[in-house]
PDB file as gemmi writes it, atoms N, CA and C in Angstrom:
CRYST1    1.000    1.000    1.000  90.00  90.00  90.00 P 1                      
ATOM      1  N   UNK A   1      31.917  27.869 -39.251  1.00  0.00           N  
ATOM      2  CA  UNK A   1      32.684  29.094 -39.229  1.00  0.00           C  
ATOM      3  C   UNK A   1      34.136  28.748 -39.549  1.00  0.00           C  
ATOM      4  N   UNK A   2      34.741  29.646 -40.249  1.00  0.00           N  
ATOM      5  CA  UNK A   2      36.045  29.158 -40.510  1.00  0.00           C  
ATOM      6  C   UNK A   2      36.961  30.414 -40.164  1.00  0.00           C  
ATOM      7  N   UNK A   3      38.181  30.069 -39.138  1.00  0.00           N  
ATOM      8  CA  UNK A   3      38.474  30.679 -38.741  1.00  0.00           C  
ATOM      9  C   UNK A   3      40.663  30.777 -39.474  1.00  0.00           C  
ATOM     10  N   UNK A   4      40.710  31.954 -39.889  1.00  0.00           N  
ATOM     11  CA  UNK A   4      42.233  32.264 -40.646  1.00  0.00           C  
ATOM     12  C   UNK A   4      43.044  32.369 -39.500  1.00  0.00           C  
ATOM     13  N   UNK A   5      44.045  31.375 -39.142  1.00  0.00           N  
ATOM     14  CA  UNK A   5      45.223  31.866 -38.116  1.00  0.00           C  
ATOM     15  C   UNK A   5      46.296  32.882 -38.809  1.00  0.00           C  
ATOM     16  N   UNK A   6      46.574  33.632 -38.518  1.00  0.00           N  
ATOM     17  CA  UNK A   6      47.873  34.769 -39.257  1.00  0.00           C  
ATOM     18  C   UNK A   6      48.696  34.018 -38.721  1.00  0.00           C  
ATOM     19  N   UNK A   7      49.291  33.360 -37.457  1.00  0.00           N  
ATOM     20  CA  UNK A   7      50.069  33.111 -37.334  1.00  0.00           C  
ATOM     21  C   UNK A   7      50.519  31.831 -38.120  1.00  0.00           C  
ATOM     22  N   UNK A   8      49.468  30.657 -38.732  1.00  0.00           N  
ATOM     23  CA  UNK A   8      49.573  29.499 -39.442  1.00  0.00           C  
ATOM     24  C   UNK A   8      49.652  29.240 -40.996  1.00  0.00           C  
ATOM     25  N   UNK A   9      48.429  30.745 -41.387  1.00  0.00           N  
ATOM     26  CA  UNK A   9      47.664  31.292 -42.880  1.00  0.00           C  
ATOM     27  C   UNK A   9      47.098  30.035 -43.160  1.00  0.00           C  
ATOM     28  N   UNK A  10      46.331  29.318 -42.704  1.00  0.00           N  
ATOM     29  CA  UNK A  10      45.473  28.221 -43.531  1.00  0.00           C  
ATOM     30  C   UNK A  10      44.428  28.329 -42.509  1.00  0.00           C  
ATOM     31  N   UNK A  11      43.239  27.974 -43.249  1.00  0.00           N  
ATOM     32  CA  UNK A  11      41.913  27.919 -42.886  1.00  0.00           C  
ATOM     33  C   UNK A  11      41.421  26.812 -42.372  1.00  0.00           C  
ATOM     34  N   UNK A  12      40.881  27.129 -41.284  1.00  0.00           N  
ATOM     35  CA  UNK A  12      40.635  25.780 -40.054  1.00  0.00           C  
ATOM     36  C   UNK A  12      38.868  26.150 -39.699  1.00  0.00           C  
ATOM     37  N   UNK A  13      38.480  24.385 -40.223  1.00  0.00           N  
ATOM     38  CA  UNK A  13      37.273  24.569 -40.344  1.00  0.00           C  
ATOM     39  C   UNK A  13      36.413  24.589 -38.234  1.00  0.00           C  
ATOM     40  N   UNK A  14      35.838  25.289 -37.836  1.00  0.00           N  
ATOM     41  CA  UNK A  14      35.243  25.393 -36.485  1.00  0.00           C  
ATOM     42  C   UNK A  14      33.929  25.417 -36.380  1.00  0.00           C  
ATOM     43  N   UNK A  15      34.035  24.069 -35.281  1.00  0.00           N  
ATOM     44  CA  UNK A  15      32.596  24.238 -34.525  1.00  0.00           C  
ATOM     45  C   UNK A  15      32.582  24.784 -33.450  1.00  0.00           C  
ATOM     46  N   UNK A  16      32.013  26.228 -33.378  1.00  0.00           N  
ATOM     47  CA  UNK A  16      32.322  27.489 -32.379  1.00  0.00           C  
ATOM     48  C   UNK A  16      32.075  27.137 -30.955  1.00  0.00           C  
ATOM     49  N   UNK A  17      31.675  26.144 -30.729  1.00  0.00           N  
ATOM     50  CA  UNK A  17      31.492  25.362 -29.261  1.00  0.00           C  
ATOM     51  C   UNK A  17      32.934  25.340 -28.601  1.00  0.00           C  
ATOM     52  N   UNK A  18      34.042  24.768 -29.878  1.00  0.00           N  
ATOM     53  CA  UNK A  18      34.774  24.809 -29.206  1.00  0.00           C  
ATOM     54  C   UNK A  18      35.962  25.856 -29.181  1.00  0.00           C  
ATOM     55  N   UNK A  19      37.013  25.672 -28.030  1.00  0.00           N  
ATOM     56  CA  UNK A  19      38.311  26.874 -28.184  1.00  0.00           C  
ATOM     57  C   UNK A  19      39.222  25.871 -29.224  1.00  0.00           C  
ATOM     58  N   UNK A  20      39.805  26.995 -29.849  1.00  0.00           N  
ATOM     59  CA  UNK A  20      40.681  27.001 -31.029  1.00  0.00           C  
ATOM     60  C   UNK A  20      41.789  25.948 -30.921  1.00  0.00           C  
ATOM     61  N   UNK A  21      42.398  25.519 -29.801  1.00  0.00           N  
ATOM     62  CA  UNK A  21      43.113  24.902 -29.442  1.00  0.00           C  
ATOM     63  C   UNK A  21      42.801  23.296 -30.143  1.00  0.00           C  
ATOM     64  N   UNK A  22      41.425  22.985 -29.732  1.00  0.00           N  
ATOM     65  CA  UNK A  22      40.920  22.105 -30.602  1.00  0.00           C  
ATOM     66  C   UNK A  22      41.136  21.876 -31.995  1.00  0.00           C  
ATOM     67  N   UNK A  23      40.954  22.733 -32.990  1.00  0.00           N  
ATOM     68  CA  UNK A  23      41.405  22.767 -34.039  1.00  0.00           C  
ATOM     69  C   UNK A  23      42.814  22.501 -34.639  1.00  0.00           C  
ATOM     70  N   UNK A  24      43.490  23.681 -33.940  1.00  0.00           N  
ATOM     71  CA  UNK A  24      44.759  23.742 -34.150  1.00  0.00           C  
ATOM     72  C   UNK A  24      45.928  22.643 -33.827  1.00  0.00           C  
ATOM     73  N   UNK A  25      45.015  21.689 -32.592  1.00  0.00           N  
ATOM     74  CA  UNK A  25      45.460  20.466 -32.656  1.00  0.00           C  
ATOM     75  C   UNK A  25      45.506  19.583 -33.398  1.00  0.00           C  
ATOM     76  N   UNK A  26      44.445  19.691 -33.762  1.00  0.00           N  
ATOM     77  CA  UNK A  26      43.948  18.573 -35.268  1.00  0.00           C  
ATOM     78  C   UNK A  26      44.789  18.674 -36.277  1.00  0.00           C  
ATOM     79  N   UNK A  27      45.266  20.329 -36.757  1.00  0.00           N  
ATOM     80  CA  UNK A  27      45.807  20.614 -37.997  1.00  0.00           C  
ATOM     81  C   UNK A  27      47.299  20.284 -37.776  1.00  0.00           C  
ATOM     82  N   UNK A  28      47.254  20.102 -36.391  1.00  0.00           N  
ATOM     83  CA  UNK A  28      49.258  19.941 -36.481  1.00  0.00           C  
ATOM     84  C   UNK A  28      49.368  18.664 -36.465  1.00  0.00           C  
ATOM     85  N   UNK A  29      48.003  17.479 -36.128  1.00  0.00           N  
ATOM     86  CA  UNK A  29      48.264  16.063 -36.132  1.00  0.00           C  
ATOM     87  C   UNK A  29      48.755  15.572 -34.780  1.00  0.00           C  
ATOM     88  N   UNK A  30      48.226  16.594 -33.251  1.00  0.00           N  
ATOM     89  CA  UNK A  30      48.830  16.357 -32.247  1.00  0.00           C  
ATOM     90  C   UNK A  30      47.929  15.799 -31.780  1.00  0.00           C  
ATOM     91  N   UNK A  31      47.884  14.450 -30.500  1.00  0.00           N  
ATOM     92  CA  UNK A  31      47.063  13.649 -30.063  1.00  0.00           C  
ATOM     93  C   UNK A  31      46.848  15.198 -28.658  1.00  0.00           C  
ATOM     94  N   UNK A  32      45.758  14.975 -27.910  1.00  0.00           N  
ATOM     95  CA  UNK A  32      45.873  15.760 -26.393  1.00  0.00           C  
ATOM     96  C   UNK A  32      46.879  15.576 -25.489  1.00  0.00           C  
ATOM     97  N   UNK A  33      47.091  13.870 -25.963  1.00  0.00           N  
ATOM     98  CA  UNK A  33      47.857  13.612 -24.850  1.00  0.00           C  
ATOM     99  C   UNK A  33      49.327  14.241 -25.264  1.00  0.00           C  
ATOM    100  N   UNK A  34      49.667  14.186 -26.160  1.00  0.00           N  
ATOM    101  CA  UNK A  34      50.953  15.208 -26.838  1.00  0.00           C  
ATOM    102  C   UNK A  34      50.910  16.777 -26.441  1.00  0.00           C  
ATOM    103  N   UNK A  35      49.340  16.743 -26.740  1.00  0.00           N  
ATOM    104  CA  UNK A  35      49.479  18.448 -26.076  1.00  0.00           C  
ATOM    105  C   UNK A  35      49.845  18.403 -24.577  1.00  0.00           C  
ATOM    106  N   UNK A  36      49.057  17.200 -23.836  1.00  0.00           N  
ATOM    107  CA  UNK A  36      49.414  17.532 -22.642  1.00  0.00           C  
ATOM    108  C   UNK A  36      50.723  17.557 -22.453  1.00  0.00           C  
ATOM    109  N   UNK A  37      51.730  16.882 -22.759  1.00  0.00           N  
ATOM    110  CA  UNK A  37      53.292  16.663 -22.061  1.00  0.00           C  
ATOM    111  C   UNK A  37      54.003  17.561 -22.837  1.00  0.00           C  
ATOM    112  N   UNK A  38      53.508  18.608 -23.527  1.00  0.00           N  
ATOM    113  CA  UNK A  38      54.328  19.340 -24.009  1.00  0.00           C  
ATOM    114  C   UNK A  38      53.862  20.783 -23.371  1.00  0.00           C  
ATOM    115  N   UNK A  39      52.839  20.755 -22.665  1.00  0.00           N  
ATOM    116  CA  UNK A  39      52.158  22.014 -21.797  1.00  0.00           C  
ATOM    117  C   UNK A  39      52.742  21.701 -20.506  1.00  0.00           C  
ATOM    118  N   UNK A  40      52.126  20.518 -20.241  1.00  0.00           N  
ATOM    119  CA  UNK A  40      53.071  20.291 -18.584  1.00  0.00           C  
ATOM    120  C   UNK A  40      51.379  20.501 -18.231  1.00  0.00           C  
ATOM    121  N   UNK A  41      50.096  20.159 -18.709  1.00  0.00           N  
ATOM    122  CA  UNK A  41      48.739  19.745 -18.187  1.00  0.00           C  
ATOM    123  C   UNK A  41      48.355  18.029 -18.252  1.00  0.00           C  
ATOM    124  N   UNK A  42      47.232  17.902 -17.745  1.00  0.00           N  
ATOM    125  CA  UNK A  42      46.645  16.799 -17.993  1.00  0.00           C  
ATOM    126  C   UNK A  42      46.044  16.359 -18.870  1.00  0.00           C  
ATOM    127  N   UNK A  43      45.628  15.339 -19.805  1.00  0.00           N  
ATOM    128  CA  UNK A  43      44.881  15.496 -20.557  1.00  0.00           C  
ATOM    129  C   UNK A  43      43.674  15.411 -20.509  1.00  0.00           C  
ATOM    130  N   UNK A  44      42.848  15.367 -19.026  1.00  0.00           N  
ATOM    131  CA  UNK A  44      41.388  15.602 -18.732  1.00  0.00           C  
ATOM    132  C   UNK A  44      41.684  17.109 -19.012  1.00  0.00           C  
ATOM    133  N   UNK A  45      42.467  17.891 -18.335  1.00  0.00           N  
ATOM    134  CA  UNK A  45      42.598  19.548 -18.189  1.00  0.00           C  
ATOM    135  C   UNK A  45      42.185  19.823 -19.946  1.00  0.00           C  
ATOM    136  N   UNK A  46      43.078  19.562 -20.560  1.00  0.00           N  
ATOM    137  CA  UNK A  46      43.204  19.841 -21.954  1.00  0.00           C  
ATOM    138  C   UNK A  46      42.128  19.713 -23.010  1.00  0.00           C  
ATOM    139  N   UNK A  47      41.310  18.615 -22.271  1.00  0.00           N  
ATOM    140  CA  UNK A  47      40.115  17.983 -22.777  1.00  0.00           C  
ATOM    141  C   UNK A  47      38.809  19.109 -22.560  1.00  0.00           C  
ATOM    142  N   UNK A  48      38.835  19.051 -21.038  1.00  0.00           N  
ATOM    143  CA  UNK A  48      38.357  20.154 -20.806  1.00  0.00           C  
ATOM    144  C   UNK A  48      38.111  21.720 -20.934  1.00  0.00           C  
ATOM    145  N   UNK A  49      39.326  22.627 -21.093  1.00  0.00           N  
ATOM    146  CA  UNK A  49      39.406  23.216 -22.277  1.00  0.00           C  
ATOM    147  C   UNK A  49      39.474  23.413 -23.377  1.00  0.00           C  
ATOM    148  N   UNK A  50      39.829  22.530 -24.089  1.00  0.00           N  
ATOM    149  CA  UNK A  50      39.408  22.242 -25.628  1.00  0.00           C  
ATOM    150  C   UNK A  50      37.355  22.639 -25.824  1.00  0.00           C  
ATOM    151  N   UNK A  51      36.529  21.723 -24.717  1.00  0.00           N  
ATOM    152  CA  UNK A  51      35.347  22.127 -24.612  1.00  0.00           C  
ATOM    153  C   UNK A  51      35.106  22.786 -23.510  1.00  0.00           C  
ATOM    154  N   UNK A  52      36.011  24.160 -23.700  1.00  0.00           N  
ATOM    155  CA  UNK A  52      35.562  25.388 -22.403  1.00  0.00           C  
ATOM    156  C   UNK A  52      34.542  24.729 -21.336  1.00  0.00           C  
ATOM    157  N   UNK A  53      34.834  23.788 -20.286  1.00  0.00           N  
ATOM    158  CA  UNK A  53      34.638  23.555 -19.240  1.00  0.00           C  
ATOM    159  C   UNK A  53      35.242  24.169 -18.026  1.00  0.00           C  
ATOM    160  N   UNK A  54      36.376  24.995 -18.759  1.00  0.00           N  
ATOM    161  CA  UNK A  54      37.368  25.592 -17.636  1.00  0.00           C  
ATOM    162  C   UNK A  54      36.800  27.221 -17.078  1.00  0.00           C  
ATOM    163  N   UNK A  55      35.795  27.320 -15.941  1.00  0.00           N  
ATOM    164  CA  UNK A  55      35.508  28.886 -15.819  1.00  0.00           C  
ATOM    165  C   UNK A  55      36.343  30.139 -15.543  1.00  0.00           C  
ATOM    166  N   UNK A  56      37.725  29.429 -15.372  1.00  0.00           N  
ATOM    167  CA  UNK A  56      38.815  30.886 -15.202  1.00  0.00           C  
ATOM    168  C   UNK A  56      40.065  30.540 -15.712  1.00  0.00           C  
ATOM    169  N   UNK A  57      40.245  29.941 -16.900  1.00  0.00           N  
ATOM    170  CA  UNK A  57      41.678  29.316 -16.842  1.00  0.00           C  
ATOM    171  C   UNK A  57      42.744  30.729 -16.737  1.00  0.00           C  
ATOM    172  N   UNK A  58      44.348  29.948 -15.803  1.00  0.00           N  
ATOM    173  CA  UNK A  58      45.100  31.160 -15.747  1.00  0.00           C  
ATOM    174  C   UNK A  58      45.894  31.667 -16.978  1.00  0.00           C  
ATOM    175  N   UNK A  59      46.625  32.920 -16.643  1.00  0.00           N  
ATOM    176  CA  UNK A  59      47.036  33.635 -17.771  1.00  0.00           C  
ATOM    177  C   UNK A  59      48.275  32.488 -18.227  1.00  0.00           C  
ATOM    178  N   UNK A  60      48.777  31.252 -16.823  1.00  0.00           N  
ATOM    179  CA  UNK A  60      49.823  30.262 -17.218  1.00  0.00           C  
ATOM    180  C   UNK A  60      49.634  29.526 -18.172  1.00  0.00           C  
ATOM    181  N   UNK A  61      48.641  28.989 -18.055  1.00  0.00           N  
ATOM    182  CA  UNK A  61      47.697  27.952 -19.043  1.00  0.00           C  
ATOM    183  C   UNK A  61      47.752  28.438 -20.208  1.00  0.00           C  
ATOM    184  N   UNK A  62      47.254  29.825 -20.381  1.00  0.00           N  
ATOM    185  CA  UNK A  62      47.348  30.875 -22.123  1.00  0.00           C  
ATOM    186  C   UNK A  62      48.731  31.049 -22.582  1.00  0.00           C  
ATOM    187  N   UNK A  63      49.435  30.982 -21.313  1.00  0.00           N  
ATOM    188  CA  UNK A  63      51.032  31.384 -21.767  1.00  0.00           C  
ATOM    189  C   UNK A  63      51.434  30.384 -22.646  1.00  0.00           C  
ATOM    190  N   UNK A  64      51.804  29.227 -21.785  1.00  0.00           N  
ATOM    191  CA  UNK A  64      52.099  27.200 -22.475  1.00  0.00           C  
ATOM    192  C   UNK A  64      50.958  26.932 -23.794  1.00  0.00           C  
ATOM    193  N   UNK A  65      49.849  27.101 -23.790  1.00  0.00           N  
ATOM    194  CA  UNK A  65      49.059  27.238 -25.067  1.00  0.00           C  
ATOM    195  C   UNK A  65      49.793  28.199 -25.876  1.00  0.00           C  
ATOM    196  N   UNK A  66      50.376  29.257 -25.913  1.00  0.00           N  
ATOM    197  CA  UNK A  66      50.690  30.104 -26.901  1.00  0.00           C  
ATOM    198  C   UNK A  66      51.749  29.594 -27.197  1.00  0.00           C  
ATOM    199  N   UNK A  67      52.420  29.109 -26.409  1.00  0.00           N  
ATOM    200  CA  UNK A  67      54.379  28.883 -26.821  1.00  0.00           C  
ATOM    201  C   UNK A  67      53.898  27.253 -27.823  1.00  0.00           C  
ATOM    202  N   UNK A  68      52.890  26.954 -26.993  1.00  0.00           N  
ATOM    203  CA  UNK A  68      53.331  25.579 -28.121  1.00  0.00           C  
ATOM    204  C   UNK A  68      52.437  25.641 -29.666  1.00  0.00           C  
ATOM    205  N   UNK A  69      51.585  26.354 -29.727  1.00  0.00           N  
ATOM    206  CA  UNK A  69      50.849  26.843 -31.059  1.00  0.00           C  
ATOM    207  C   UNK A  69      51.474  28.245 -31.449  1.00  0.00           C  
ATOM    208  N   UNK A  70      52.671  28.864 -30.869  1.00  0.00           N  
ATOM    209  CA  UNK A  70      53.312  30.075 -31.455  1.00  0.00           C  
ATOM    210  C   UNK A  70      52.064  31.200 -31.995  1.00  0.00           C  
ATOM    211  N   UNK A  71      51.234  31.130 -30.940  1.00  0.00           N  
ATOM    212  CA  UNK A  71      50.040  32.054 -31.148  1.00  0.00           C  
ATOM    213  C   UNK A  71      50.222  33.387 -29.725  1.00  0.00           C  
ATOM    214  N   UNK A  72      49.623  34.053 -30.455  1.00  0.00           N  
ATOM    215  CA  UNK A  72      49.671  35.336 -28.874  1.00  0.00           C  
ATOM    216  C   UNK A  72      48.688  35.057 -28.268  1.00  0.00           C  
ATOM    217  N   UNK A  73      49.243  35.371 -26.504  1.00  0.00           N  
ATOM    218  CA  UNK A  73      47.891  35.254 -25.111  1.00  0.00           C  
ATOM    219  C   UNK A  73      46.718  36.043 -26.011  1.00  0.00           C  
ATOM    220  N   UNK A  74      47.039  36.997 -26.188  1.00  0.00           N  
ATOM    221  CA  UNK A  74      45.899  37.556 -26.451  1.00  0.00           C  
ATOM    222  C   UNK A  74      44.679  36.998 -27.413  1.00  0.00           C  
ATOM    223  N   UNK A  75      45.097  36.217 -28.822  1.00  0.00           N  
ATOM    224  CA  UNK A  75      44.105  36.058 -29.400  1.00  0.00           C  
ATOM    225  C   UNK A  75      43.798  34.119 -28.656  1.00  0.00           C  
ATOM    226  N   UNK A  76      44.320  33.622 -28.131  1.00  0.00           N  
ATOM    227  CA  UNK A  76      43.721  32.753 -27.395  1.00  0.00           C  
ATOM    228  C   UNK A  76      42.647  33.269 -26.488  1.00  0.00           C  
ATOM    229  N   UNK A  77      43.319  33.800 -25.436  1.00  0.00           N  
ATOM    230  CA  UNK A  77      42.064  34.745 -24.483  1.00  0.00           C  
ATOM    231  C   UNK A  77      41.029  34.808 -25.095  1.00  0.00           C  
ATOM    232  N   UNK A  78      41.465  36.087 -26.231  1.00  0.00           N  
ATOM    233  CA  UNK A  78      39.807  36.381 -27.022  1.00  0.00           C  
ATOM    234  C   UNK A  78      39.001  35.560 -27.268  1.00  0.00           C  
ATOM    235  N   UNK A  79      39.407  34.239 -28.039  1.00  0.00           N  
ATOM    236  CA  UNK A  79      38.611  33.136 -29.076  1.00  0.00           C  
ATOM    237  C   UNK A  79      38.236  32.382 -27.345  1.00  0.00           C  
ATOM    238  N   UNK A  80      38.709  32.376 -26.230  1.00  0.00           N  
ATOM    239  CA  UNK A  80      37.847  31.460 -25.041  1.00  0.00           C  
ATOM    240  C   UNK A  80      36.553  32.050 -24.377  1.00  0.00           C  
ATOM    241  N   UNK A  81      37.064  33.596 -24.723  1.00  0.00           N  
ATOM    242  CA  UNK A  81      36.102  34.434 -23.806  1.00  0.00           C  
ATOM    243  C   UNK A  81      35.140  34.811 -24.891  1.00  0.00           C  
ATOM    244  N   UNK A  82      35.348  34.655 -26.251  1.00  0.00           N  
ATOM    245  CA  UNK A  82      34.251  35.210 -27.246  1.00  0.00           C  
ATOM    246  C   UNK A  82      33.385  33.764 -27.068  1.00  0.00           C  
ATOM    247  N   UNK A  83      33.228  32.968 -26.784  1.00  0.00           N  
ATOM    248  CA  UNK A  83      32.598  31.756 -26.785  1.00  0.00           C  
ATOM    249  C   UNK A  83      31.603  31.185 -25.833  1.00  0.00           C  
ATOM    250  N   UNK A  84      32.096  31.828 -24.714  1.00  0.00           N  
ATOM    251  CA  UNK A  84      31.727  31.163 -23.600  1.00  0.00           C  
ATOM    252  C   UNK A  84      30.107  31.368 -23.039  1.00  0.00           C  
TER     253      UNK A  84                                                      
END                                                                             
């Protein structure tokens, strides 16, 4: 499945298992552990959501995911909860 970010415009190839975050990591060339210290998570946490292991993550978690991929809560939310 290939999924178009509006906020990025390039096409990011997905294996729908996982949340987008995954991807979008890849395409910026960020290790987890980069994601982590720039979220202020762990990188088991990060790991773990990357493969939706997380059953309620908070709206904080979507917030720091959005600011650092300049994506809206909302279409994060969607792409965790369309998956699960």
């Amino acid at each position: 499945m290939n999924y178009v970010s509006k906020e990025w415009r390039v096409k990011i190839k997905r294996d729908p298992r996982e949340f987008i975050i995954a991807q979008m990591r890849r395409q910026m060339g960020w290790s987890q552990e980069y994601l982590a210290e720039i979220t202020g998570y762990s990188k088991l946490y990060i790991l773990k959501l990357e493969k939706r292991r997380i059953p309620n993550p908070s709206i904080k978690v979507f917030g720091e995911l959005s600011k650092a991929f300049g994506m809206s809560i909302d279409s994060l939310w969607k792409d965790y909860q369309d998956k699960k």
